[in-house]
N, C-alpha and C positions, 0 to 999 in steps of 0.2 A: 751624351746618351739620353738623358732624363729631356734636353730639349726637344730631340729627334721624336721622341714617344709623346710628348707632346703635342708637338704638328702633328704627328701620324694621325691624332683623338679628333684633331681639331679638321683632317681632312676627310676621315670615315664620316665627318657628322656633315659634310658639305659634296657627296658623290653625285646624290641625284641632284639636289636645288643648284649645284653647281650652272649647269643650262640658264638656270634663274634669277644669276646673278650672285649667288653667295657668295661672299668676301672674306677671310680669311681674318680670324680675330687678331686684335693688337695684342701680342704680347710681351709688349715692352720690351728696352736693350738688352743687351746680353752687356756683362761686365764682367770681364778677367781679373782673378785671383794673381797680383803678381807675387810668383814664389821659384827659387832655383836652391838648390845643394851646392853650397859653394866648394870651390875646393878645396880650402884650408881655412881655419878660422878666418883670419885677418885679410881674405881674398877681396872683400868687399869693400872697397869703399868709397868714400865722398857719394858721391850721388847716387852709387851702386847699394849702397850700405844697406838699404830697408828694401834690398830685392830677397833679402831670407828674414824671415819675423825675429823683432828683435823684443824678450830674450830668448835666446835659446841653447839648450846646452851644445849643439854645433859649433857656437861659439867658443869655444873651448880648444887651449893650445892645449898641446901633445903632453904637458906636462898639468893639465888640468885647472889652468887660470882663466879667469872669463878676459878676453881679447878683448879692449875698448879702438884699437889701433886705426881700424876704418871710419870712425868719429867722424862726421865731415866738419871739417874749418873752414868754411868757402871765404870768409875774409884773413883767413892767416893770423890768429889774435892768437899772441902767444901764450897767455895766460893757460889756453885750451891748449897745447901743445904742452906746457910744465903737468896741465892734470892728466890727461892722454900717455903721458912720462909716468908720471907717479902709480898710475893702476898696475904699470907693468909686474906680473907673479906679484899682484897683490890680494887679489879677492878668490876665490874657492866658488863662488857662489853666485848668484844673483840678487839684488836687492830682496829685503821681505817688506819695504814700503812704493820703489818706486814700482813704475808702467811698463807698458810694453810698446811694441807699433808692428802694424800687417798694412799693405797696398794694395790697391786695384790699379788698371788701368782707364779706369771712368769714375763718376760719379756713383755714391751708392744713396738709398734713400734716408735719410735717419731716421725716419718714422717704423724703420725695421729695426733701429737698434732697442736693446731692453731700458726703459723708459728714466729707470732706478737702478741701484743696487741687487734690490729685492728681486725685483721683476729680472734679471741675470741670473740668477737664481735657478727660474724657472724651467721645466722641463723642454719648453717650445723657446728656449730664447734662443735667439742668434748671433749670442757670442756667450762663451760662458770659460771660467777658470774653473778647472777641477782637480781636486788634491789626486795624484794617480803615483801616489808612494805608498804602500802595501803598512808601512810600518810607523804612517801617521795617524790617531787617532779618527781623523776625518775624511780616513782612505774612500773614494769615491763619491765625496759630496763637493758639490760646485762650492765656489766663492763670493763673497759680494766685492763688485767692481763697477768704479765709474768706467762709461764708456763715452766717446768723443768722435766725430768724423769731421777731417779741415779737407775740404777740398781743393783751395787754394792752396799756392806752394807759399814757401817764406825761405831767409836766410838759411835757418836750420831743418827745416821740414816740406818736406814734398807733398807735391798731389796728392791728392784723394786717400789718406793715408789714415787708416780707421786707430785710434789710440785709447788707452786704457790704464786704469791704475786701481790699485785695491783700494775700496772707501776705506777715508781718511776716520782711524780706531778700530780698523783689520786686519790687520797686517796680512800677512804670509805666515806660514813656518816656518820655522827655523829647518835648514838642511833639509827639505820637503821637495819632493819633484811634483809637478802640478805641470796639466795640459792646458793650452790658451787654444780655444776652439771655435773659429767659425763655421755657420752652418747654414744649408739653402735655404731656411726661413729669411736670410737675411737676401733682400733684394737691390735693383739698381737702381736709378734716379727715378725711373717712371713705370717702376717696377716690374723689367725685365730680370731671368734668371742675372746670378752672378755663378760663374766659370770658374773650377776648379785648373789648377793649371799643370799640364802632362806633366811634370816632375816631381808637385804632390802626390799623383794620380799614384803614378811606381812607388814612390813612399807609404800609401795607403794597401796597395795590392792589387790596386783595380789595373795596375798593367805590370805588364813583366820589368821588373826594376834590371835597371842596368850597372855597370861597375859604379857608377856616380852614386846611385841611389842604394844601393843594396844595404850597406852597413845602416844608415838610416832605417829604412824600412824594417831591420830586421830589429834592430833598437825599439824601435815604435810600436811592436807588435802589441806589449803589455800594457801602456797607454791605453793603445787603441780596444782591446778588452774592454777594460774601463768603462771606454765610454761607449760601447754598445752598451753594458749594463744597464747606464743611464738612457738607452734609447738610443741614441746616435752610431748609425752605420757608417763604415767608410764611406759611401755614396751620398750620403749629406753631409760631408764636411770638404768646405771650401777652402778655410787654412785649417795649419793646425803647428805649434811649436810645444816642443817639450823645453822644459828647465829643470833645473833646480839649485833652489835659493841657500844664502850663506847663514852664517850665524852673527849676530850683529852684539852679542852680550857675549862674544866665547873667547876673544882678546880677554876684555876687560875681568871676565871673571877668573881665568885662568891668574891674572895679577892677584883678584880677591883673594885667591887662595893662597897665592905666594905671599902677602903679605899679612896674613893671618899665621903660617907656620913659623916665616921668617922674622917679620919686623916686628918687634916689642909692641905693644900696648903702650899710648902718649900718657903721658902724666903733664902736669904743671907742673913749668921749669922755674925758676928763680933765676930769671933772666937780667930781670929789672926788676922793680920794688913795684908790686901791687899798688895798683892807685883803684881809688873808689871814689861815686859821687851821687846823692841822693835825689832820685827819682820823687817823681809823687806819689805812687803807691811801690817804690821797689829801688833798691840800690843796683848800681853796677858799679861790677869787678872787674878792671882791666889789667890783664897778664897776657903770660905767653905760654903755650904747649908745645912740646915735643916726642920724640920724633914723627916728622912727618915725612912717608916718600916721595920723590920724584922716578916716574918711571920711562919720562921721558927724554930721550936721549938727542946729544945735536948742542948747537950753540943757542944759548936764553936770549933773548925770547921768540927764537924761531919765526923771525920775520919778513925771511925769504925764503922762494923754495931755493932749497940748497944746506938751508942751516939743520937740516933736521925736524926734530918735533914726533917723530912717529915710538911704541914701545918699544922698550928693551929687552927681546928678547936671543940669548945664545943658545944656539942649537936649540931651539923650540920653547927654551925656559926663559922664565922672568927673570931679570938681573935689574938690582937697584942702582938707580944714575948717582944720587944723592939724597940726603934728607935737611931739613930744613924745619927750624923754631916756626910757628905761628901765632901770631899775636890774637887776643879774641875781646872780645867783650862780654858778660855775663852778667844778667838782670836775675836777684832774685826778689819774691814777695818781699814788702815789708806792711804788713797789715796783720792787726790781731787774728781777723780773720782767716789768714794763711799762716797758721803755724806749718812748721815742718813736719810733714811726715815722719813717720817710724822709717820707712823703705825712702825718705830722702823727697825731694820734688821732682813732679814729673818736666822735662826739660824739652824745648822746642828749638832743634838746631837749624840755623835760618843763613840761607843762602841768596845775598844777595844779587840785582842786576847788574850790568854793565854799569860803570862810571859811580858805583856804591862803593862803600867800603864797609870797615868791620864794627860799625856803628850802626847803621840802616836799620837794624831791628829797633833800637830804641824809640822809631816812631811809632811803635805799636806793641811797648813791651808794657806798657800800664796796661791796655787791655788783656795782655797774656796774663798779666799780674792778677786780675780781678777773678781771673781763673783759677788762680793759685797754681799758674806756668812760671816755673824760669825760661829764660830765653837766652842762645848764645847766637853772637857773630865774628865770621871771623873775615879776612880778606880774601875772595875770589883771586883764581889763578888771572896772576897778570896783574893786581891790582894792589893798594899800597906799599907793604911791605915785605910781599912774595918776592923772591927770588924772581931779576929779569924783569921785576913791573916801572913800566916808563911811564908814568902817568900823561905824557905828551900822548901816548900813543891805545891807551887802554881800548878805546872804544873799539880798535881794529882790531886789535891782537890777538880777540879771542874768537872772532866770526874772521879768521887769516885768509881775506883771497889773495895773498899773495904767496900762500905756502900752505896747499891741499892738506897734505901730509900730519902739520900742524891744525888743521883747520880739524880736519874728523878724527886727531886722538886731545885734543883741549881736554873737552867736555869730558873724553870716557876718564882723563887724568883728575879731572874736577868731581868722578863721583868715586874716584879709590881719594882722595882726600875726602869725603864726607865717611867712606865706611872706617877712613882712620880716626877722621873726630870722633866718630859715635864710641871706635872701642873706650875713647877716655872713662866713656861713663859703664857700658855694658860689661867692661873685663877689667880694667885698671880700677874702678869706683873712686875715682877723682872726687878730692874733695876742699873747697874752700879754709884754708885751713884758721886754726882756733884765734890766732895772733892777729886775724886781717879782718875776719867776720864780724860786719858791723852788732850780733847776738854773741859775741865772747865766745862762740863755741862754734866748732864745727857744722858747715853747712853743705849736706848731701844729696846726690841726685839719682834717680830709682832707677836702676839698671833696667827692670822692666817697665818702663815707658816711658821712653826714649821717641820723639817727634822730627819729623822734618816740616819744612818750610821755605820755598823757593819763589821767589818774582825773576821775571824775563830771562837772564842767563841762569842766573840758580834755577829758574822754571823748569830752562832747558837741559843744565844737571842733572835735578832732581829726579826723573825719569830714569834716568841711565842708574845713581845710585840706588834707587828701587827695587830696580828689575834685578839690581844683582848681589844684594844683599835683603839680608831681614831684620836689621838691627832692628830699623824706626818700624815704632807698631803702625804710623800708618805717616801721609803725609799729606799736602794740602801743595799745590803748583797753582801759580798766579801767570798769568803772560806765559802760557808753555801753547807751544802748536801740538797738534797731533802729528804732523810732516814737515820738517825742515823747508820743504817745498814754500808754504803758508809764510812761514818767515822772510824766507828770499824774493816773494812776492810784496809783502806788502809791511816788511819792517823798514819804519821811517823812525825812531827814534830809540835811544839815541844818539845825535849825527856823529859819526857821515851815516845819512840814508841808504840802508843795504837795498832796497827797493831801485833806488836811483844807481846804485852801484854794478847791477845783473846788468842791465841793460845797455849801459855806456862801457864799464872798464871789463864786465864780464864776458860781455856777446858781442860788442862793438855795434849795436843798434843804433842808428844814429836816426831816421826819419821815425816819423809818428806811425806808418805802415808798418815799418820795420818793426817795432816794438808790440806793435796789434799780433803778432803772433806769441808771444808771452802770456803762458798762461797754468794751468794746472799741469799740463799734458805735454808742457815741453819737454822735448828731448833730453836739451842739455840743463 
């Protein structure tokens, strides 16, 4: 339609000089919007799979799971087939960090994509996310998102297939429906329109939607409200998918809570006899605490998929697998300078990285000491003397590609162990006791100010215990990424190389081409 009124402008202005030779202006290709309503979630796939925008809540089986099923595995790696297995009636939701992806059927130009985050934003951009949930705070204001065009095809990714992802320290919200909207500002390689395609069309209204489309279009109406609000009519928008996103803290906290009603507050066990060794400005105290939960269920240490790894929950509830002593380390001041508090010292619980153990902090506990910090470690999940830890194998165990399942509830298992250590000090008020303390007396730690402290895997804990408790008044991450994405790119130590890992054992990439399509914006 908008093309046809086009020419029509451009041949009113050429009637008479027409005798004269007037030529009819360039106005670049035309490029097709590839889009269909599929028939069922999981109708789509291998190479079919990004002929509907992927995410979208279409996706969705009958019983309200997001469908990963049409995945394409064009080399058969089975590793993508166990995690293709594992999503099944697993997620509610769609990511609130990963992307998205829309097709043409040509080239578009990128110099129409918005430049920035920021500039996405903008009123005039040509692709924009918008929160279009009534009962989100941000109910009709766009999002910031990187955007990406590969017109080449690759293993995992097709043609001309425009991609996107919320900038890295934006998430999504949580349980939030949000429209992904492209629009005619955006043009084609030489800056010909781009073409909506007749099945969005009936989707939008601009034609009479048929049995295929109806239920869509009729779903889309309040979206599409929305984004007139924002200026954008049906007739400027070229794609357009609805979603909405999961909750990625609502496992883990639902455990918080159950194990704040349930499981005791740890104390210091008399496991083994307190050993002690003096520092240069501060002693450490090595012992053991208990109980600590596991709420992980399956065979330890969840090394294939098969053995488990994922929570325990029956009929909707948290159930404890088992509990488990923890050995730790604890530095406190010894300098005139740090006497003890009235309310005890303030204590920085420190989570080490991969291939650490429950010593690690004493490379930096004199400086915590000059602060007049205590400082505790203890052992990361998987690592000395945790339940299941094979020190042959630590550096895998906890980044598990070899058991999805395992791999995304580790870390949320690793920050309900941090909010059990903290209650030692915030609800039990653990204390040093009179018989071991190098001062003859009892040596205490201040319930109100309580620290965390994470490097590389603890970095990547440390976040998750944050987000879902409040014990630590605040905390400090060394080596944490903002997207697991950042990780899987370009973590090289330490070995095995997860970096070197995506691309051989994960994707089966094997030529330097092959690997060239690795990048922020991949798929898988």
């Amino acid at each position: 339609m908008i093309s046809s009124l086009r020419h029509g402008i451009v041949g009113l202005a050429c009637v008479v000089p027409l005798a004269a030779g007037c030529a009819e202006a360039d106005l670049g290709t035309e490029v097709g919007a590839i889009y269909t309503v599929p028939t069922s979630s999981g109708s789509l796939t291998g190479e079919r799979w990004l002929e509907h925008p992927w995410p979208s809540d279409v996706r969705r089986t009958p019983e309200g799971f997001i469908d990963f099923s049409g995945f394409p595995n064009p080399k058969g790696v089975a590793l993508i087939d166990e995690y293709l297995d594992a999503t099944i009636d697993l997620l509610d939701g769609f990511s609130t960090v990963a992307g998205g992806y829309v097709r043409f059927d040509g080239p578009i130009d990128p110099q129409s994509l918005p430049a920035d985050p920021v500039a996405a934003t903008g009123p005039r951009s040509s692709v924009m996310l918008v929160d279009v949930d009534p009962s989100s705070p941000r109910f009709g204001l766009p999002h910031r998102i990187l955007v990406s065009f590969r017109e080449e095809g690759g293993v995992y990714t097709q043609q001309n297939t425009l991609r996107w992802i919320p900038a890295p320290g934006f998430p999504l919200r949580p349980h939030t429906k949000y429209a992904f909207v492209v629009t005619h500002t955006l043009r084609s390689f030489d800056g010909g329109e781009i073409i909506a395609n007749g099945a969005l069309e009936e989707v939008l209204g601009l034609r009479d939607a048929t049995e295929r489309t109806a239920a869509l279009a009729a779903e889309y109406e309040a979206p599409l409200e929305v984004l007139r609000q924002l200026g954008t009519r049906p007739q400027a928008i070229r794609h357009l998918a609805v979603f909405t996103t999961d909750d990625p803290t609502e496992e883990a906290m639902a455990i918080r809570d159950h194990l704040r009603g349930n499981v005791p507050a740890p104390d210091f066990v008399n496991r083994e006899p307190w050993e002690t060794s003096q520092g240069g400005n501060f002693v450490e105290y090595r012992a053991w605490y208990g109980p600590s939960p596991n709420y992980q269920k399956g065979v330890l240490p969840f090394e294939v998929y098969g053995d488990g790894g994922e929570f325990n929950f029956v009929d909707g509830v948290p159930e404890v697998v088992d509990t488990f002593d923890a050995r730790f380390s604890l530095t406190v001041p010894d300098s005139p300078d740090c006497p003890m508090p009235d309310a005890g010292y303030p204590i920085v619980l420190y989570a080490h990285g991969t291939g650490g153990n429950y010593r690690s902090h004493l490379s930096f506990a004199d400086t915590l000491a000059e602060q007049c910090l205590a400082s505790m470690g203890v052992d990361q999940i998987f690592h000395g003397a945790r339940p299941g830890a094979d020190q042959a194998s630590t550096e895998i165990l906890f980044f598990n590609f070899q058991n999805i399942i395992a791999a995304r509830t580790n870390g949320r298992q690793s920050a309900i162990d941090e909010v059990q250590r903290a209650r030692l000090f915030t609800e039990r008020h653990a204390r040093i006791p009179a018989a071991v303390s190098h001062t003859g007396e009892e040596i205490r730690f201040d319930p109100e100010r309580v620290l965390f402290m994470g490097h590389s895997q603890g970095g990547l804990n440390g976040p998750l215990y944050l987000a879902i408790d409040d014990s630590a008044r605040g905390g400090v991450l060394s080596g944490s990424g903002s997207v697991i994405i950042i990780t899987l790119l370009e973590k090289t130590e330490p070995a095995p190389s997860i970096a070197d890992l995506v691309p051989t054992i994960f994707l089966s990439l094997v030529t330097p081409e092959e690997r060239a399509e690795l990048d922020l914006f991949h798929p898988a």
